[in-house]
N, C-alpha and C positions, 0 to 999 in steps of 0.2 A: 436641434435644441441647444448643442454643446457651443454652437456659433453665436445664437442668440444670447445667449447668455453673457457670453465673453463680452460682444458687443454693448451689452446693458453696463456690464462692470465698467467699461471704457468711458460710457456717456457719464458716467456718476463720476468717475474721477477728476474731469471739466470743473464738477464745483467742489470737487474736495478737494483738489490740490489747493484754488485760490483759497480755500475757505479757511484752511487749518495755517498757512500763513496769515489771512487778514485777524486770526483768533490771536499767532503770538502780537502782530504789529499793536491791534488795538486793546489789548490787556495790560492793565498796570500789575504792579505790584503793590499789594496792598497788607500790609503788619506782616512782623517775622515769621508766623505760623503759617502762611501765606506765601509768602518769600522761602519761606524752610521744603513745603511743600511742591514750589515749581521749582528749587535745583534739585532737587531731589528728581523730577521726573526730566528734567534737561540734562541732567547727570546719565539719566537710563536714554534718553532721546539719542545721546551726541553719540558719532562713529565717526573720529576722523579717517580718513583716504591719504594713501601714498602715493603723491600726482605731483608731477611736472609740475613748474608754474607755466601758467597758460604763454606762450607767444603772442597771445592776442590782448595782455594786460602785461602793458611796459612797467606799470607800477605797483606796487600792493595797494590796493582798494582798503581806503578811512573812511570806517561809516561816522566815527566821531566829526568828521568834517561834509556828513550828507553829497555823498556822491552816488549816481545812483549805482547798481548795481543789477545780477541775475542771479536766479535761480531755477533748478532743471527740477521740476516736478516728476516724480517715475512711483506711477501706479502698479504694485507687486502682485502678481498673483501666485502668493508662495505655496512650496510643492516639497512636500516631503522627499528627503532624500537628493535634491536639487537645489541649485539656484535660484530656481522661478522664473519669472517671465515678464519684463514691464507692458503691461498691458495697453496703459497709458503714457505721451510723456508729454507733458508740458512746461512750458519755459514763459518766465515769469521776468518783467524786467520793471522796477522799479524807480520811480525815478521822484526826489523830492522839492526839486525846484520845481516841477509842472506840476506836483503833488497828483501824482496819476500813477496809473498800475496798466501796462499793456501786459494780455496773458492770449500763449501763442497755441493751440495745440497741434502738436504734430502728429500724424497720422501714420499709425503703427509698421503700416506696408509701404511706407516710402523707403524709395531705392535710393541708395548713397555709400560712399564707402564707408566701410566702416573699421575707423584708425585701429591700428594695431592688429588688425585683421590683414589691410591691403587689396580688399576686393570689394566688390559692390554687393550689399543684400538690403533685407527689412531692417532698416533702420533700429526698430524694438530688436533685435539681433543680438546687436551688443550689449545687451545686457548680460544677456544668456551666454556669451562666449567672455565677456571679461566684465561683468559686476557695473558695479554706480562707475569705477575709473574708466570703464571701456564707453559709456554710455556718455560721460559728459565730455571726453575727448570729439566722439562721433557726431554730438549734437552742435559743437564749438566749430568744426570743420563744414559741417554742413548750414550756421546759421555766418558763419565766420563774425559769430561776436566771443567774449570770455564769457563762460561761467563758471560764476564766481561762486556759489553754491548749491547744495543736492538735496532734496528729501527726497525721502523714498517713504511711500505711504503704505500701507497693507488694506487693501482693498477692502475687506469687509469692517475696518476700522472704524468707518463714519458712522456707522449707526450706533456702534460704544461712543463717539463723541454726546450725536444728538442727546441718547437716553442720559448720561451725563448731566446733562445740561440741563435735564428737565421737560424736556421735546420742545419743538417749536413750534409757534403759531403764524400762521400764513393764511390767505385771503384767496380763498379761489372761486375763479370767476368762468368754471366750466363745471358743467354734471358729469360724472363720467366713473365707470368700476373701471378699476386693472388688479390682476391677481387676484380676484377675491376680493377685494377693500373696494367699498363704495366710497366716493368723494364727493360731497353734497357741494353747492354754490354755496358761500358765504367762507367766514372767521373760523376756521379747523385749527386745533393743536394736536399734532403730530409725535409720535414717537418714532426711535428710531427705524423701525423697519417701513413703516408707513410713511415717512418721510424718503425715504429710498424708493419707496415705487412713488409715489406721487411725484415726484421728477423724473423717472424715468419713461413713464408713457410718453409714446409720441401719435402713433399710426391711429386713434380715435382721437384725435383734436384737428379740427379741419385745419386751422394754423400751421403743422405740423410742427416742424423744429421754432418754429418763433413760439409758438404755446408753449412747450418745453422750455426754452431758455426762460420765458416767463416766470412757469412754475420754479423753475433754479432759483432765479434770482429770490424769490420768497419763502425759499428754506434757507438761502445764505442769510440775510435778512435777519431771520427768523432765530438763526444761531448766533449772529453779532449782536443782536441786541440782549439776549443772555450774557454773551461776553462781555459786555459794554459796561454791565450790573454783577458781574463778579462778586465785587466787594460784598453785595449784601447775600451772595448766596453763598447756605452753610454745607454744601457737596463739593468744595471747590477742589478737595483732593480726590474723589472722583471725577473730575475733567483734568485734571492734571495728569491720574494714573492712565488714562484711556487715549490721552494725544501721547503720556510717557512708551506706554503699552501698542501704540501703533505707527509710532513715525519713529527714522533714523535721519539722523541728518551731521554733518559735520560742523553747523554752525556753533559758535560758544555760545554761554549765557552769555557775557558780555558784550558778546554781537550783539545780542538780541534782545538784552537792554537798551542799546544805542538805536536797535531798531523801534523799538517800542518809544522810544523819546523823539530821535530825529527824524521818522519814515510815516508813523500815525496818519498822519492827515491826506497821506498817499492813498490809504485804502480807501475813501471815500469816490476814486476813479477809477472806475476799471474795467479797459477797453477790449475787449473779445475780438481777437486776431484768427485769420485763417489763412490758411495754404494751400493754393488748388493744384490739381494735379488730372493727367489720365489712367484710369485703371489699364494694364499689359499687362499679356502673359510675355515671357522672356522664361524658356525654356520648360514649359506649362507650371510656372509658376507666376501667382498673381501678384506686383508689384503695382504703386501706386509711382509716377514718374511726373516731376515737378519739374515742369520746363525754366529754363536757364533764366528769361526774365522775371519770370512770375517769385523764382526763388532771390534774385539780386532786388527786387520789389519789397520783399517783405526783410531781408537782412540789412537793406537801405533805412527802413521803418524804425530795427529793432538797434540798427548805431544809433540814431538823431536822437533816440529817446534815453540811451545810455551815454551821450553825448562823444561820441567816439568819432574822430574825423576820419 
């Protein structure tokens, strides 16, 4: 059960990571009380890190001049007493000439070294032995592009987003219970817990993971289009507290002003990347092993689109 579960949290991080960035990119600023209220929660957001500059970014990155850039999504399953565990990680590359969004997920039990370590493990590793700095070094060396920024999300955070927001409404085009919650065909609005299982079923939809990505796609949807109408809604520092209350991240406001003006019309593409691999045991431990093309294949992908020769 303890497995399943884990797994469930992982599958839901896929649209929370893109979700809570396409929220900052596609959200204006709208009156100073408005304005007062998202530095205020970008104020509680930001954690910067004590990192190298990357080898793999000859230059510092100007969003003021739309270049694109990355960022390492790390889905937390935090733990009293601990660190935690990134559950999820995905990496995020934006790019605003092609006004497109590729989002890559890496798969927790991939074997690689991991920097600062000097040996090879589960890739989610590094989190647990050196934090967000060990995590984006590991993921920089393994996709060999820069990344250039981090969120780190707290797993059960998305459902304080949705109810935030007012729940979403989504169009579903199967009958089906999971947990307890009947999901009728047609126009449902969703709250936040309902919204979480209703993306999360896979194993009763003949589709399987295509029916899933489906149902995703109509809870992101469903929460940008609240975003989109901000201005008119009067809970806005409830969505504000609830992204302030569940993401860290090192980016500034001012980044992310520059994002929200120059990057926008990026979130309207957004391409679902994968990395295949064979499951091995290697000393009966289960690792996922990402052959040497298949891995120069997708780090070829994520230059061309960060425009990196």
């Amino acid at each position: 059960m303890r497995s399943e579960n884990k797994k469930k949290k992982r599958t839901w991080l896929r649209v929370t990571g893109i979700l809570v960035l396409l929220i900052l990119i596609g959200t204006g600023v709208y009156g100073y009380t408005v304005y007062k209220s998202l530095t205020n929660a970008v104020d509680t957001m930001h954690e910067p890190i004590e990192r190298k500059k990357s080898e793999k970014r000859t230059e510092q990155i100007t969003l003021e001049k739309k270049e694109p850039f990355s960022v390492l999504m790390l889905g937390v399953d935090e733990r009293e007493g601990d660190r935690g565990r990134s559950d999820s990680m995905i990496v995020l590359t934006v790019n605003p000439n092609q006004n497109s969004v590729k989002m890559l997920s890496i798969p927790r039990d991939t074997r690689t070294e991991i920097i600062g370590k000097g040996y090879d493990d589960k890739i989610n590793h590094a989190y647990a032995f050196g934090g967000v700095e060990m995590s984006m070094n590991t993921v920089e060396n393994f996709l060999d592009i820069p990344i250039d920024y981090y969120m780190q999300i707290n797993m059960e955070g998305f459902k304080d987003i949705v109810d935030a927001v007012g729940g979403v409404t989504v169009n579903n085009d199967l009958d089906f219970t999971y947990e307890g919650v009947h999901f009728p065909k047609g126009q449902l609005t969703l709250n936040g817990e309902k919204a979480l299982k209703f993306s999360r079923m896979r194993y009763e939809d003949p589709r399987g993971d295509f029916g899933r990505q489906l149902r995703q796609r109509e809870v992101i949807q469903g929460v940008l289009k609240k975003g989109a109408s901000l201005s008119s809604l009067t809970n806005y520092d409830e969505i504000f507290t609830a992204l302030g209350n569940n993401i860290k991240t090192n980016m500034k406001f001012n980044e992310m002003v520059d994002i929200q003006k120059n990057y926008r019309a990026a979130a309207k593409s957004v391409e679902q990347m994968s990395i295949k691999g064979s499951g091995t045991k290697i000393d009966k431990v289960y690792y996922l092993v990402v052959p040497d093309e298949e891995k120069q294949r997708v780090q070829n992908e994520l230059k061309t689109h960060l425009e990196i020769n």
